[in-house]
C-alpha positions as CSV (number, residue, x, y, z in Angstrom):
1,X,99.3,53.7,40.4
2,X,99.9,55.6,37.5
3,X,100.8,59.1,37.4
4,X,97.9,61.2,38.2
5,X,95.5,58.0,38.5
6,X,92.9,58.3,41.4
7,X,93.1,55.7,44.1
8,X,90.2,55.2,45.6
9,X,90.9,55.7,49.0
10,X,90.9,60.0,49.9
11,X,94.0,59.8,51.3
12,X,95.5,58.5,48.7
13,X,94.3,61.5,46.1
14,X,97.0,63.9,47.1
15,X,94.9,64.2,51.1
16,X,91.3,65.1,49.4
17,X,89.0,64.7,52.2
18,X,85.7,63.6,51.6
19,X,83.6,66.1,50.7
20,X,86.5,67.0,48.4
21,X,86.2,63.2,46.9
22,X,82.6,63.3,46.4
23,X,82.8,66.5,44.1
24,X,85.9,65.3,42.1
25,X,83.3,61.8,41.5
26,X,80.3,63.3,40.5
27,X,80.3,63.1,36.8
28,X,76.4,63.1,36.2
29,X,74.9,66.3,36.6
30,X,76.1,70.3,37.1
31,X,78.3,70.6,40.5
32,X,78.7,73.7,42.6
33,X,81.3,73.5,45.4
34,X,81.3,76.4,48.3
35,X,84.3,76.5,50.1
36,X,86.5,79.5,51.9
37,X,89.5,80.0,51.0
38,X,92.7,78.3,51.3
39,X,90.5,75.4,51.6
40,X,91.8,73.4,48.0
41,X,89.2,74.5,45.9
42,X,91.5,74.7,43.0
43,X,92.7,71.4,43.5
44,X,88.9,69.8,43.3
45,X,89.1,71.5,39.6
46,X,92.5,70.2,38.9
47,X,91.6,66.4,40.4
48,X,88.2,66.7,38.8
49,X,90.1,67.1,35.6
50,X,91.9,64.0,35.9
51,X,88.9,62.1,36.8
52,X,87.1,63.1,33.6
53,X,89.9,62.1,31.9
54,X,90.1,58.7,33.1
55,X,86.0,58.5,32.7
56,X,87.3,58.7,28.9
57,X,87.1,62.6,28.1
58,X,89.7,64.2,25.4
59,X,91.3,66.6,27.1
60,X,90.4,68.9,24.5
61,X,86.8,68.2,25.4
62,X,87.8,69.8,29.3
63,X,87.5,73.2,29.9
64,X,88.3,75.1,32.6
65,X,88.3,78.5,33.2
66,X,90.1,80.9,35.5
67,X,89.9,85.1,36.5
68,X,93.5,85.6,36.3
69,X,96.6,84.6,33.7
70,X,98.2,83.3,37.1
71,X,95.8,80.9,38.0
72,X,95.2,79.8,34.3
73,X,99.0,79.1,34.2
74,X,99.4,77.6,38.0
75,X,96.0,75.5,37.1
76,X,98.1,74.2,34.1
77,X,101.2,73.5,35.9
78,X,99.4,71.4,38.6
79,X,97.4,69.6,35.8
80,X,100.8,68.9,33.8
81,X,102.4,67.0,37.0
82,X,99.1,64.9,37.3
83,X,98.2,63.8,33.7
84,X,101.8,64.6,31.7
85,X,102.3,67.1,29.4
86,X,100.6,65.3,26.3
87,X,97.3,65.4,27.9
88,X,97.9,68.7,29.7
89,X,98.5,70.7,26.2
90,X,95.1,70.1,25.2
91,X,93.2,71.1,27.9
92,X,91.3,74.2,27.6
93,X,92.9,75.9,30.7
94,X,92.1,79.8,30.4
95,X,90.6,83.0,31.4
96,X,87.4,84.0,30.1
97,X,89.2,86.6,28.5
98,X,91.5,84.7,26.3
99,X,88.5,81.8,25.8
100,X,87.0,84.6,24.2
101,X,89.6,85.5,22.2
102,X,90.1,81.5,20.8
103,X,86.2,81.4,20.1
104,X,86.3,84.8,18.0
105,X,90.0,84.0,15.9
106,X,87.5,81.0,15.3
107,X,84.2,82.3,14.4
108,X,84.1,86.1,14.7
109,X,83.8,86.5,10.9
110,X,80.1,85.0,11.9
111,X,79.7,88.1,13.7
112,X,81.3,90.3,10.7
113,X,84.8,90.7,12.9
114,X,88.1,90.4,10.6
115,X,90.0,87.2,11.4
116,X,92.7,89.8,12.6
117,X,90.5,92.0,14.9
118,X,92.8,93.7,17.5
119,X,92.2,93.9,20.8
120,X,92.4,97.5,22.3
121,X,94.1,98.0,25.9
122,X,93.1,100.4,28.2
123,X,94.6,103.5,26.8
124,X,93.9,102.7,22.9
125,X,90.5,102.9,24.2
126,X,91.0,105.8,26.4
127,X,91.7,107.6,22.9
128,X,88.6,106.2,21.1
129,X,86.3,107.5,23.8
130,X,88.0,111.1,23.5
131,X,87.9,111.1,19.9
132,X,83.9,109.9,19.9
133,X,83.2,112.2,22.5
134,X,85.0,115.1,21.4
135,X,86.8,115.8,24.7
136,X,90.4,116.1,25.6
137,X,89.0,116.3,28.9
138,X,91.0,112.4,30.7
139,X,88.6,112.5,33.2
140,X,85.1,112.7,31.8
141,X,86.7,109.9,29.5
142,X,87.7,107.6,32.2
143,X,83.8,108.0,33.1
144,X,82.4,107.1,30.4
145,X,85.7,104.1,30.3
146,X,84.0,102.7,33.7
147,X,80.5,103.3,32.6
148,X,80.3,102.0,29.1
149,X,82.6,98.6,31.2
150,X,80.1,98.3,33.7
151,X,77.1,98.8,31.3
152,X,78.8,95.7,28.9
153,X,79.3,93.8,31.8
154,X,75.6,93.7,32.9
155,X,74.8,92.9,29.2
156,X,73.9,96.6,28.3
157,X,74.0,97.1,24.8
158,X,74.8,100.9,23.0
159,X,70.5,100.2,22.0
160,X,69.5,100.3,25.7
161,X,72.2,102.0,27.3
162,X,69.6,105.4,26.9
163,X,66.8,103.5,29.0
164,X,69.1,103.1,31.8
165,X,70.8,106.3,32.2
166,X,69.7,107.3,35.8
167,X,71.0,111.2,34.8
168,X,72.5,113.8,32.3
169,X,75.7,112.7,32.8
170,X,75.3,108.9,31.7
171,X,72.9,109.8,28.9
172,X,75.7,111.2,27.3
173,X,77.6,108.4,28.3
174,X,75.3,106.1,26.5
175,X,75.4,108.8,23.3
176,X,79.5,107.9,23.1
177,X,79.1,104.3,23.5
178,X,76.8,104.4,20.4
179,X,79.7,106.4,18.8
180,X,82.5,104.4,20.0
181,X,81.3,100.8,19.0
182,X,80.9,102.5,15.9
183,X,84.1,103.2,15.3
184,X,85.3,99.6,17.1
185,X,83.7,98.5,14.1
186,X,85.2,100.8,11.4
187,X,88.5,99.7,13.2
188,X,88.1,96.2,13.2
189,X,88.7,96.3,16.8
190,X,87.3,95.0,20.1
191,X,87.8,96.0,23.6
192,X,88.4,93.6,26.4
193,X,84.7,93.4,27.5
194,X,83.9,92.4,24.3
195,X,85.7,89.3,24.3
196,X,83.2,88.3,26.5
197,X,80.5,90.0,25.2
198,X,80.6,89.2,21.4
199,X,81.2,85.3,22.3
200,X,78.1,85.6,23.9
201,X,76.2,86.9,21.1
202,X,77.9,84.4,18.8
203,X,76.3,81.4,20.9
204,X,73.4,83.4,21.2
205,X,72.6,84.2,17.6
206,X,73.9,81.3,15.7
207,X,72.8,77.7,16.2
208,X,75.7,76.3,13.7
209,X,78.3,78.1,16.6
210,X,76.6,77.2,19.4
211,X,76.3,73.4,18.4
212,X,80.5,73.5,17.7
213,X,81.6,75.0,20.7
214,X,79.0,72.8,23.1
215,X,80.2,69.8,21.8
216,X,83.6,70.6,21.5
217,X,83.5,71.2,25.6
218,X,81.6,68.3,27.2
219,X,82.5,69.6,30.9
220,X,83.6,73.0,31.6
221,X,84.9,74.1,34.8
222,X,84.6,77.2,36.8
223,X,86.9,78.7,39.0
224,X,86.2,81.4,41.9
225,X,82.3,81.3,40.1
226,X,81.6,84.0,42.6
227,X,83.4,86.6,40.6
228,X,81.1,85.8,37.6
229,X,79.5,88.7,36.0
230,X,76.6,88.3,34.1
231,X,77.4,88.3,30.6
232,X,80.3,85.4,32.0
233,X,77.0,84.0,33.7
234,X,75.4,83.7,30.3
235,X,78.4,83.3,28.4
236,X,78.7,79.6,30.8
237,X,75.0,78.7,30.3
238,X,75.4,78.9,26.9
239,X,78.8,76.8,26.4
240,X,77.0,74.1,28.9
241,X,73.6,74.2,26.6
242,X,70.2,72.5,27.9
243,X,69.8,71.9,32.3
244,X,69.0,68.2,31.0
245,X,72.6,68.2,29.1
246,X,74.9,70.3,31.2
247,X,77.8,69.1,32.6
248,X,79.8,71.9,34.9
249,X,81.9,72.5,37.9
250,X,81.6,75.4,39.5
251,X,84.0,76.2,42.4
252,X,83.5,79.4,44.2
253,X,83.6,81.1,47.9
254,X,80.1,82.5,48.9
255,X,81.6,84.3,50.8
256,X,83.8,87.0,49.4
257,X,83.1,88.7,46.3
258,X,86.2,90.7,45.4
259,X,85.0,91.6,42.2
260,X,81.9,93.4,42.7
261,X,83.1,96.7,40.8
262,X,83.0,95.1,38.2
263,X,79.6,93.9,38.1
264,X,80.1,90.4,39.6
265,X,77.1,89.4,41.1
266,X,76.8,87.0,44.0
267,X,73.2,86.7,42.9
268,X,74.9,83.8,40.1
269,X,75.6,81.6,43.3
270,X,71.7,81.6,44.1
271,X,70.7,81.4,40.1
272,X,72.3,78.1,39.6
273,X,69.7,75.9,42.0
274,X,67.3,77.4,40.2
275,X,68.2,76.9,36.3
276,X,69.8,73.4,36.6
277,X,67.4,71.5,39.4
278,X,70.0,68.6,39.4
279,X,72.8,70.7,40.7
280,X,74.9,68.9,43.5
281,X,75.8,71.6,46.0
């Protein structure tokens, strides 16, 4: 056939076995496929790709979303030598990170960010926390570094980080966040948690946004959805829009959670049945 066209024997698709086949068809409703590794999850996402495209998708309207700049470009790679290069350079193939980054050069003057925010790397912000904190002290800052991270990653805000300080120690914690998103602002600068974060609350807070960015991606697709955290968790829910409407693929192992440090939750694996009750495990 032609390139990257599905026969529709299994053997034919590149030696997808069945269950394999029957998540790359199912086009109707939100999909979850559990598999261990090694066992070609990514290749359900990149065959599933093509198949939406030949169900008459823009490739534009396909998104698919990676944990690492590695996958994102091997997940491109393999998608360029099924459907060509035309097709493949409009695909929405990234990390959540850099999603994030496309959705706030669009719209982050919604959420009063300059067009050309910067995005700080681990030692810019290193130096904001010292300076908000008042320590020279690289330690005490790296503490606060992984607490304020952790805290953005379960959807902690500077407003409630006070009510969940469990001691002295992250109390003040949660009195230099307040003062370091402060001065993130004054800056015109975002940290890498934030590219996640302030999406979110773009979706969230404006219907205009939200309506754009859930029509603009008719299917997204997930990649190793056990390392979701879960502002990614809601970040997804919100791109996909209503149970009734959503169309996903989420492809994950249930069992290894390499992320869990940073605040991945295995509990999104069990979440999913329960929000979209026409999920095809």
């Amino acid at each position: 056939g032609a390139p990257g066209s599905l026969n529709s024997t299994p053997e034919a698709a590149a030696g997808l076995n069945n269950a394999q086949m029957e998540a790359v068809h199912h086009l109707d409703s939100p999909c979850l496929v559990l598999a261990g590794a090694g066992s070609g999850k990514t290749r359900v996402i990149t065959y599933k790709i093509v198949r939406l495209l030949q169900h008459g998708l823009a490739p534009r309207n396909i998104a698919a979303i990676t944990f690492t700049n590695k996958a994102s470009q091997e997940m491109r790679e393999r998608a360029r030598q099924l459907v060509g290069a035309k097709a493949a350079k409009d695909l929405a193939i990234s990390t959540f990170h850099s999603l994030g980054v496309r959705m706030l050069r669009e719209d982050g003057r919604r959420l009063g960010l300059k067009e050309q925010f910067s995005i700080l790397d681990s030692d810019d912000v290193m130096g904001v926390l010292k300076d908000a904190g008042a320590t020279t002290d690289i330690k005490l800052a790296r503490q606060w570094q992984w607490t304020i991270s952790l805290w953005k990653n379960m959807g902690v805000t500077s407003d409630s980080a006070m009510s969940v300080a469990k001691d002295a120690d992250e109390q003040v914690a949660a009195r230099v966040m307040k003062l370091y998103e402060e001065r993130l602002l004054a800056y015109g600068a975002v940290d890498f948690d934030d590219l996640i974060g302030f999406p979110l609350k773009l979706l969230q807070r404006d219907e205009e946004a939200r309506a754009k960015w859930q029509k603009l991606f008719q299917h997204v697709l997930v990649d190793e959805y056990q390392d979701t955290n879960a502002v990614q968790y809601e970040l997804l829910k919100q791109l996909v829009g209503e149970p009734s409407r959503a169309r996903f693929t989420a492809v994950g192992d249930d069992d290894q959670s390499i992320y869990g440090w940073r605040g991945a939750t295995i509990e999104n694996l069990k979440r999913l049945p329960a929000e979209y009750p026409t999920l095809k495990v």
